[in-house]
Structures are given as structure tokens and as C-alpha cells.
N, C-alpha and C positions, 0 to 999 in steps of 0.2 A: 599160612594155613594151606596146606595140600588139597586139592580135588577129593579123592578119597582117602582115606585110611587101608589099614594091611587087608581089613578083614572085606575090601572091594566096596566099605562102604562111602557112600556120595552125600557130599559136605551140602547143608541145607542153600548155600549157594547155587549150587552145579544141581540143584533138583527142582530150585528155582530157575532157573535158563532153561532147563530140560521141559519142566511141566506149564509153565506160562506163570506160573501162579508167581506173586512176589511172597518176600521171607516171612516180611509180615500173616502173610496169608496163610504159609506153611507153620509159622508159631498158633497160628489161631487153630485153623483144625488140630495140630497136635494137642492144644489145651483142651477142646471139646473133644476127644477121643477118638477123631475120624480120621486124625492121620498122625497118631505118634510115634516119634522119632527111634530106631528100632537102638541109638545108642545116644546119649546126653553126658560129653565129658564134664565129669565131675569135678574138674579143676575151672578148665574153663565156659563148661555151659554150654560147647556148639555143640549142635543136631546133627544125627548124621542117619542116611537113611540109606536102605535097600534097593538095588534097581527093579523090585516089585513094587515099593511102595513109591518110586518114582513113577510105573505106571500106572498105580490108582492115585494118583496127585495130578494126573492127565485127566484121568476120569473123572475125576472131583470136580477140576473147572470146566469141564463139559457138561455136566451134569447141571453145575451150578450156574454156567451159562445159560440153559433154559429155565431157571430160577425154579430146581426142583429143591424145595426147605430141607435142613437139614440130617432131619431122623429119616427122611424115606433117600437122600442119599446115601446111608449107613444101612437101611435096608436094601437097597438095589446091591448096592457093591459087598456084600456081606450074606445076602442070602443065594438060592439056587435061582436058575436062569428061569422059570416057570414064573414063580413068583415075582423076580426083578422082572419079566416082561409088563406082570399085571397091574405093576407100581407105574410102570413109564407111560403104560395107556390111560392108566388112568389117569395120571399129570398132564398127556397132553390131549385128551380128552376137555380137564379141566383148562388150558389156554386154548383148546379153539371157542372155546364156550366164553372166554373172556376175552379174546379176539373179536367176537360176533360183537360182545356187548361194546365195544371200543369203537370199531364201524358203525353202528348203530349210533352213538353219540356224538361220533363225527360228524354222521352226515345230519344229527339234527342241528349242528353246531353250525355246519355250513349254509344248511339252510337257512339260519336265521341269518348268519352273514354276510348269502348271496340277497337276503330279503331285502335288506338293509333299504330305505327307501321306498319299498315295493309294496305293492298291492295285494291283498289274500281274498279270492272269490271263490266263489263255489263253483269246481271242475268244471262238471255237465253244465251249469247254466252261463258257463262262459264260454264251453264249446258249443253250445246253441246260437249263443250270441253269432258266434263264428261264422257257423252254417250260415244263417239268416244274412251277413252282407256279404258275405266273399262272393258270390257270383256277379256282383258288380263289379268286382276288378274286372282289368284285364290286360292281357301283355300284349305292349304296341311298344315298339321299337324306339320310338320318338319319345315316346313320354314313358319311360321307364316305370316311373315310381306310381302310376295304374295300376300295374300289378301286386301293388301291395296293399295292405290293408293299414290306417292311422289309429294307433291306441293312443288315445289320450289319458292321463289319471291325473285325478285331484280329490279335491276332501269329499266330492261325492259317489266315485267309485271307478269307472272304466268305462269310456267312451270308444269303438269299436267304429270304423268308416270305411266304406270302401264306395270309387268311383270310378267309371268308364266316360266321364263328361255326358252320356246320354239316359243314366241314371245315375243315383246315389242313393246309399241306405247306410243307414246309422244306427245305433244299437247302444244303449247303457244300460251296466251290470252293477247293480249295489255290491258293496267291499264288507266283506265280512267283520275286518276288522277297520279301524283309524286308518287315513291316510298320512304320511310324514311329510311327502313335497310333495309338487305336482311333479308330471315329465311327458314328455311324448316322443314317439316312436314310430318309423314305419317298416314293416317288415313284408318280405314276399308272403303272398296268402293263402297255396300252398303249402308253404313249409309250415305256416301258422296251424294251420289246420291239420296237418299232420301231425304236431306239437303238441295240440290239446286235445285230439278226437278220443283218446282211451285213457284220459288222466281220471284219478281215481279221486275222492272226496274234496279236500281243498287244493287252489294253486296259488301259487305266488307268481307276481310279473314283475318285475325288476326292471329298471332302467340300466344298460351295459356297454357303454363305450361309444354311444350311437342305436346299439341294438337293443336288445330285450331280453333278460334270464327267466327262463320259465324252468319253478324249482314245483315240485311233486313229491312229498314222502323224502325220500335220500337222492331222488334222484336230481339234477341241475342240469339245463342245457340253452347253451345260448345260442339265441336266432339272430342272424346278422342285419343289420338296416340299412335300409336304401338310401342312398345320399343322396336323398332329392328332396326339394319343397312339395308337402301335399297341395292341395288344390286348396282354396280358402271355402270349403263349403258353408262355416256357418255365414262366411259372408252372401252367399248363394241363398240359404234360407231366410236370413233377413230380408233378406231385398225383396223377396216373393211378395210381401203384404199380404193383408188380411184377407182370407178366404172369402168372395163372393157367394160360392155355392157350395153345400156340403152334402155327400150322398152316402148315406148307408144300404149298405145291400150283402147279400148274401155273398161268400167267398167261393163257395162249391160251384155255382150256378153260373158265376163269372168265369171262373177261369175253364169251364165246360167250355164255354163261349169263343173262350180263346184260344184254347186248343185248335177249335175245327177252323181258324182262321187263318190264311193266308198270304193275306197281304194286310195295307195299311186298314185299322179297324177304327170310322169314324164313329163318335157316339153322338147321341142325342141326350141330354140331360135335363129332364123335363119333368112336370107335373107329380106323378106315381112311380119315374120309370126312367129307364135307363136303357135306348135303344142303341144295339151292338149293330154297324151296316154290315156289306161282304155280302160273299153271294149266297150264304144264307143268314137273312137279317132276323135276331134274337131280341124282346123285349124283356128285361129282365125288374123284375118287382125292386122298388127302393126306395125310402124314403127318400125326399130331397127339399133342401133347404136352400133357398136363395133362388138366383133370378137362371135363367136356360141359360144352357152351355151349350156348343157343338164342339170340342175337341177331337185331334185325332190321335191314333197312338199306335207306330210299331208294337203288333204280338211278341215280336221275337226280345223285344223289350220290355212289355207291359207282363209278359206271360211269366215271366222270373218271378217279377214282384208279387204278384200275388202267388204266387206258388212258395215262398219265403214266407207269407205272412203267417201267423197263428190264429188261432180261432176261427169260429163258422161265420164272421161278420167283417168287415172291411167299412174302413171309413177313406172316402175319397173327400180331399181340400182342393178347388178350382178355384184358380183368380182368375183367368183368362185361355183363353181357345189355343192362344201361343204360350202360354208359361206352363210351368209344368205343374203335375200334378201330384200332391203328398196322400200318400196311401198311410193310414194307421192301422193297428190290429185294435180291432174293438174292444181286444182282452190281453192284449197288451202294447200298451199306450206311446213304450217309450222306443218303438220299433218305427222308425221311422225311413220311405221311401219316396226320391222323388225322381219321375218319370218324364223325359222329356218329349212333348206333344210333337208331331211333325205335320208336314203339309199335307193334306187332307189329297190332293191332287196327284200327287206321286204314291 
């Protein structure tokens, strides 16, 4: 069988090489009426076509390469250029529109299979959490992993820690949903914080390789971990024992106090009250419970913590003059600060 025939026409072979399409493909539109054969020898049945109808058998599979159905490619390649434009916008029109929805279900796809294990809290009151310990880190050369802040998670939600060895604050955030495992992580506090400071409704935290995947809506991004052992703080809070003395006092009226202070600020923990020394000495109203205290306390230390705390009330825990001191928020309980007393003399 020849290439073409006398009348220059091209054998359904040679139109298949030419247009991509295979024969099969070329018998099929000819059946549906898109593309038939301009001559079908009647002895032996082969097809034989036009070198125009060779170029809309190119157009076909491009057409049909963007999966334009079959009647509006009989209408593009069949009617005038106005109208075939108004077909093709509006096809791809219709895939970007099914595109969107295709990313849209990836990334909720992904989310649930970057979640995998992970934790779902609520944005804002995990970036609160945030705020509240991260200005205990801090970056010292020697001990790297300061600078980071410990998420812990387990079936009761997200444990948040940060320490400088001269305070530590701690923080847990109930989980929206069930916990799957426990894990824990440490990450720079920082980037942590830049992570979650503008996430919108719910977040997921993940455990990643060492690090930690924080998924938002479609979006995922993994914050890398610090290869270090954190500090064992709740072995720090254990060992404290049971509180001696308990002081409630006002949060605004303190940390006025500590502002205007300058150097080491010893207190007096006593009777109604709560004397701030320095060179100008403050008596500040408080309830107190248990036997006199004198501890002292770097501002540039104590001054964070309660600028961290929540609500207009502050409860301060003393064991002793040299142990340190746990700051709670009165209104909320599980914000937890501890403060280490220094020598009263320096």
C-alpha cells in the first residue's frame, strides 16, 4: 500500500505519523463525523485523507489534549474564528476553575498527611502561648539549644518551654482534637514565632525528622530542630517542694515597681504586704500566706515575667530566699514562671 494515492491523497497510515493520532483514533473520529475519510476504497476498506484534513487531525489531538469533549471540538474547528474563540475561553475558563478545585483538595490532602501524628490547636491561643515563654530563651553560644523553645505533646495537648537557666516559663495549650502519639521537639524561638504569629483559625504541629511541621489551611512548613538535649525542667520543678509562702498581689502595681528599678530588688514578704527595697522603696498591698520571706530578684529578670503574665492578679509560690520563685496568672493557671532569686548583696 502506497503513501498516497494519484489524487495526492494520504493513506490513514501517513496521517497518522503526520497528526500524532494513532489509526485507531483516526477510525474513531471518522465514525463520530469529526473526521471522515475524504475516500474509503470500496474493495479494500482503507481510508484515505486530504492534506487539510491531515491538518485538522493535528487540531483534533490538541484540542483534545486539553480534554476539550467532543461536540465543542466540531464546533471550534467548524465554525468562524469569533465564536471558536468564545468556546476555547470558555473550556479553559472551565479548567482553571477545576484546577483551583484540584489544589484546593491537595493541599487538604496534604494536610491531613503532614498531620499524621500531629496535634490541631487553636492558631491565636497557641501563638499566645508563644509569646508568653519565648523571651526566656536565649542564644548563648555554649549551650545552643537555649535558644530554642521544647514542645512537648501528648493526649493532653501541647506543652511549650523555654529557658535561660535564670528563668523558665512553661505554657499548655488544650488540642482541639485527640492526640495519636506523644513526641517532642525543639526548635529556634524565633523562627517559632514567626511560624505561628499570623496563622489563621486552626494549626496542626507535627513531629518532622527531628523538627516540627506546622500545617495552616494549604499551607505546610517545616521548622528544623535543634540537636540538643533540653534542660530536664520538670525535674527543676519537682525538686522545688511545696510552697512555704503564697502571695497574691496585684500585676499592674508590681511590675510599676519594677520598672523604676535598677538594680538587685530585695522584697520583704510579710504580714498585708509586699515590700520592693532600691532607692526608692515601694510597699505594695497582697495577700500572703505562710511564714516571711526576704528574697531577692534581678528586674532585668523578674521584669519579663510578669510582663508575660495574663490578668490584673499574679500569684507568687516561695520555698525559700534562695530557690526560686513560681509566678502563676490568677486567671490563667497553667502559665507557669520560674524566677531565679539572686544574692541580695550584689
Amino acid at each position: 500500500m502506497t503513501e498516497t494515492r494519484d489524487q495526492g491523497l494520504l493513506t490513514i497510515g501517513a496521517v497518522a505519523r503526520a497528526s500524532g493520532l494513532t489509526a485507531s483514533a483516526l477510525r474513531f473520529y471518522g465514525d463520530c463525523g469529526l473526521l471522515a475519510p475524504a475516500v474509503v476504497d470500496e474493495v479494500t476498506g482503507y481510508r484515505y485523507y486530504t492534506p487539510e484534513q491531515c491538518a485538522r487531525a493535528v487540531l483534533i489531538r490538541r484540542l483534545r489534549g486539553i480534554e476539550l469533549p467532543l461536540p465543542e471540538v466540531a464546533e471550534v474547528l467548524d465554525a468562524g474564528a469569533a465564536r471558536a474563540g468564545e468556546v476555547l475561553d470558555r473550556h479553559v475558563a472551565e479548567l482553571a476553575r477545576r484546577a483551583a478545585a484540584a489544589a484546593a483538595v491537595a493541599g487538604e490532602v496534604r494536610q491531613v498527611l503532614a498531620a499524621r501524628g500531629g496535634v490541631t490547636v487553636d492558631a491565636a491561643g497557641f501563638a499566645r502561648a508563644v509569646r508568653q515563654v519565648v523571651r526566656a530563651a536565649v542564644v548563648d553560644p555554649e549551650f545552643p539549644v537555649l535558644a530554642g523553645v521544647l514542645l512537648e505533646v501528648d493526649d493532653t495537648g501541647v506543652t511549650v518551654t523555654a529557658t535561660d537557666r535564670y528563668r523558665l516559663s512553661t505554657r499548655s495549650v488544650a488540642p482541639r482534637r485527640g492526640v495519636e502519639r506523644s513526641w517532642s521537639a525543639v526548635v529556634e524561638a524565633g523562627v517559632l514565632t514567626a511560624a505561628v504569629a499570623e496563622a489563621p483559625g486552626e494549626l496542626v504541629l507535627a513531629e518532622d525528622e527531628g523538627g516540627v511541621r506546622i500545617v495552616t489551611g494549604a499551607v505546610s512548613r517545616r521548622l528544623p530542630g535543634i540537636a540538643a538535649e533540653f534542660p530536664d525542667y520538670r525535674a527543676v520543678l519537682a525538686g522545688l517542694g511545696p510552697a512555704r509562702t503564697r502571695v497574691l498581689l496585684g500585676r499592674a502595681p508590681l511590675l510599676a515597681a519594677l520598672e523604676a528599678a535598677t538594680a538587685t530588688v530585695p522584697l520583704v514578704v510579710a504580714g498585708a504586704g509586699v515590700a520592693l527595697g532600691g532607692p526608692v522603696p515601694v510597699t505594695l498591698p497582697a495577700t500572703v500566706t505562710g511564714a516571711p520571706l526576704r528574697p531577692a530578684f534581678d528586674p532585668r529578670v523578674l521584669r519579663p515575667a510578669v510582663e508575660d503574665a495574663l490578668g490584673p492578679e499574679l500569684m507568687l509560690d516561695l520555698t525559700a530566699p534562695d530557690q526560686p520563685v513560681v509566678l502563676r496568672s490568677a486567671t490563667d493557671g497553667d502559665l507557669t514562671t520560674l524566677v531565679m532569686p539572686v544574692d541580695p548583696a550584689h
